[in-house]
N, C-alpha and C positions, 0 to 999 in steps of 0.2 A: 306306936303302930296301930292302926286300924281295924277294927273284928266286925266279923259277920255273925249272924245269929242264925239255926233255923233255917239251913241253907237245903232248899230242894236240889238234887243231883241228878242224872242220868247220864251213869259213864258209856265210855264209847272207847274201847284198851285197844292199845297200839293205832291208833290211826294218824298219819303223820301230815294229810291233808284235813284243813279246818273245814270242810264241806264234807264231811264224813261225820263229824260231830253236830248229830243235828240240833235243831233251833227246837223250841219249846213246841212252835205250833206242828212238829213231825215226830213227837215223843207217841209212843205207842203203851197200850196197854200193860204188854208182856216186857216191857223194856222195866230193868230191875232200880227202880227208881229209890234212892238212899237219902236218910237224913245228916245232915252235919251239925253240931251241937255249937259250935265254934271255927272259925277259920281264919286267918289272917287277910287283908283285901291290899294290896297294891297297886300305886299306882306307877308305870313303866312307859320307858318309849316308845312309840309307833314301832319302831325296831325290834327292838324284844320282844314285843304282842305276838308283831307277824313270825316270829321265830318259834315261840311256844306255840301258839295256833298251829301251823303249818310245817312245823319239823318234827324230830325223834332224835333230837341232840341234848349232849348234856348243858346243863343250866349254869349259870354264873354262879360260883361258889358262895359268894357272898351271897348271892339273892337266898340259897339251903340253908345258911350258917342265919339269916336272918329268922327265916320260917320253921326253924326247926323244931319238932316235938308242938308249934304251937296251934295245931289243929285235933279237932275233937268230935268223933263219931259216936250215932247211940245207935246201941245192938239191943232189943230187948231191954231197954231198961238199964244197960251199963254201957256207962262212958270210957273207952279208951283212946289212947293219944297213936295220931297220926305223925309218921317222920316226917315229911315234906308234901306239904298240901298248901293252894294259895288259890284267891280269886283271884285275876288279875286283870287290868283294864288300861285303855289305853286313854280314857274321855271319852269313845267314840265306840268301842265294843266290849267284852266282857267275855272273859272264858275262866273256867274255874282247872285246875289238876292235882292230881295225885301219883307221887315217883314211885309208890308203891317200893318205897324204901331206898329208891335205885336213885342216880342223877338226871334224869331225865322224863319231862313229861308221858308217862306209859299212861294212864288215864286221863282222860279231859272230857268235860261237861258243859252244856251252856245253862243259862240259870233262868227262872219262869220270869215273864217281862214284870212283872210289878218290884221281886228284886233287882234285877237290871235298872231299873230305875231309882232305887234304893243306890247302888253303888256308885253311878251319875251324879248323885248326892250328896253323897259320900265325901267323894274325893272333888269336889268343881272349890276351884282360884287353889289348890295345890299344886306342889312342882313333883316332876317324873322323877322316882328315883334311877340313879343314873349307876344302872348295872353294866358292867361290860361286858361282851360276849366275848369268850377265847376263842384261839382259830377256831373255826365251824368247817365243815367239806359242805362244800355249794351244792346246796341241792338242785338237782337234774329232775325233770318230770318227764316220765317215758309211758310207757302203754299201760304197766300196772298201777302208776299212780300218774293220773293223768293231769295234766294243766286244770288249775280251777276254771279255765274260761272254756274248757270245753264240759265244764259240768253246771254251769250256769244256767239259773233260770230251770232247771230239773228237781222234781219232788226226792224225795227219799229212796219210793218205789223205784224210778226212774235212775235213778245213781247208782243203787244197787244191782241192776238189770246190767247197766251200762258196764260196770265192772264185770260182772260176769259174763259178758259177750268180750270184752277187754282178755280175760283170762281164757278164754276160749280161743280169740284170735292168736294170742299168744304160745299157747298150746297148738293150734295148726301150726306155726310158723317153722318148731322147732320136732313136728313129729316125724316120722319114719315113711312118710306118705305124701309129700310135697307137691305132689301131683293135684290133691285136692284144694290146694287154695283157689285154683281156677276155677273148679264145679262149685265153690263160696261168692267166689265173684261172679259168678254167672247168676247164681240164686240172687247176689245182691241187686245187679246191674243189667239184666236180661238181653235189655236193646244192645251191648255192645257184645254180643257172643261171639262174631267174626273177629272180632279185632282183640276180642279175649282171648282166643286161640294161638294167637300169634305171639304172646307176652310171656317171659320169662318166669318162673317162679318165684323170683323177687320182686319184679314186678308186676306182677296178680298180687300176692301181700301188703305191699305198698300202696296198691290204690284200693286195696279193701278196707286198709287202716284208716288211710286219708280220709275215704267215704263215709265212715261207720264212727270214727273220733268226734268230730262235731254233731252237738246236738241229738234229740230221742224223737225217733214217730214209728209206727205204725209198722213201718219197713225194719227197723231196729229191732223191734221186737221179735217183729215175724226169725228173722234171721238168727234172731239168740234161741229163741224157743227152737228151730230147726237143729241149729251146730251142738249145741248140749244134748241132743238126744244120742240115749245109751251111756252118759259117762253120771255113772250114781252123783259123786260129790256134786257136780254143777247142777243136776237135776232136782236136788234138793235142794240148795238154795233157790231156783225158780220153784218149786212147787212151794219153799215161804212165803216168798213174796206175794205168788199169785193167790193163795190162801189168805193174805191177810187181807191183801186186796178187795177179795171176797167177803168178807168181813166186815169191810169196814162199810163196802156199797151194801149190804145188808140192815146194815145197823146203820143208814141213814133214810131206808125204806120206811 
């Protein structure tokens, strides 16, 4: 089996979209960045990548019973053994995890480009081992976890924003006030207020979703910063974001 040495980490728990696990060059300061002493590296199908990337199902047996016990974290100065922890790679990308004891990737990490390139190296003229995935339930992408190709080409900031105008439209949809998804679409779509008036409750929501799913600008924002106002949890995650924000366009002044 294959090890890694001296593996830089920054987990990202529970996230079952691989565009949530950010890329080295959207690692932030405050993000709790871990060493690993040792770790097993595999090499895996296209199939299984895109599985562990982008799911929250349990893993091939064999693949746990391979990697077991044989990764190795340092806390202060003492080394203890990890249950199931693996880099894994397809040739073509790299994600690292941790089951945090359980079957299932609950943590995942991408790794800083100069080890990405190490593990390209790694493994190049070896063969995939050939895990099988048991039944899996097909995953659906709906409004809380949305299609990778409507988060595409979008910064970190941006994703996160997006989600939480996501979880906001989502929360209109289902609140005790249905009346208001129309004064949302009006805020979003102005020019069509006549013909807003005329439209169903379902469909005022439906073409708010449509509108607002694809893509981030200006109008997105405006709209998430308006619809979160007064609901503390949402308003705290925009006041991080917009905080770091601010920080970071500081700190390049």
């Amino acid at each position: 089996m294959l090890y890694m040495h001296d593996l830089w980490v920054n987990w990202f728990e529970g996230e079952e979209n691989g565009y949530n696990v950010c890329r080295f060059h959207e690692w932030r300061k405050e993000d709790g960045i871990e060493l690993i002493d040792q770790i097993p590296l595999l090499l895996i199908t296209d199939e299984l990548f895109d599985f562990i990337e982008n799911d929250l199902q349990d893993l091939p047996l064999s693949l746990l019973q391979d990697i077991h016990r044989k990764t190795y974290m340092k806390k202060n100065q003492e080394r203890h053994t990890v249950d199931y922890a693996a880099v894994v790679t397809n040739g073509k990308d790299v994600i690292v995890f941790d089951t945090l004891g359980y079957t299932l990737p609950v943590k995942k990490s991408r790794l800083i480009p100069r080890q990405e390139r190490l593990v390209f190296e790694m493994v190049q003229g070896k063969t995939p081992e050939n895990y099988i995935i048991e039944e899996s339930i097909l995953k659906e992408h709906h409004i809380l976890s949305l299609d990778p190709v409507k988060m595409s080409g979008l910064t970190r900031r941006e994703r996160q924003l997006k989600q939480l105008l996501m979880m906001a439209l989502d929360q209109l949809k289902n609140s005790d006030h249905p009346e208001e998804i129309r004064y949302w679409l009006t805020e979003w779509d102005p020019c069509q207020y006549s013909h807003i008036k005329q439209l169903s409750n379902e469909e005022a929501w439906e073409r708010l979703y449509e509108g607002t799913c694809n893509g981030w600008t200006p109008l997105h924002e405006e709209l998430c910063g308006k619809i979160i106002k007064g609901q503390p949890f949402f308003e705290t995650i925009w006041q991080g974001e917009n905080q770091h924000r601010s920080h970071h366009l500081n700190s390049q002044n």
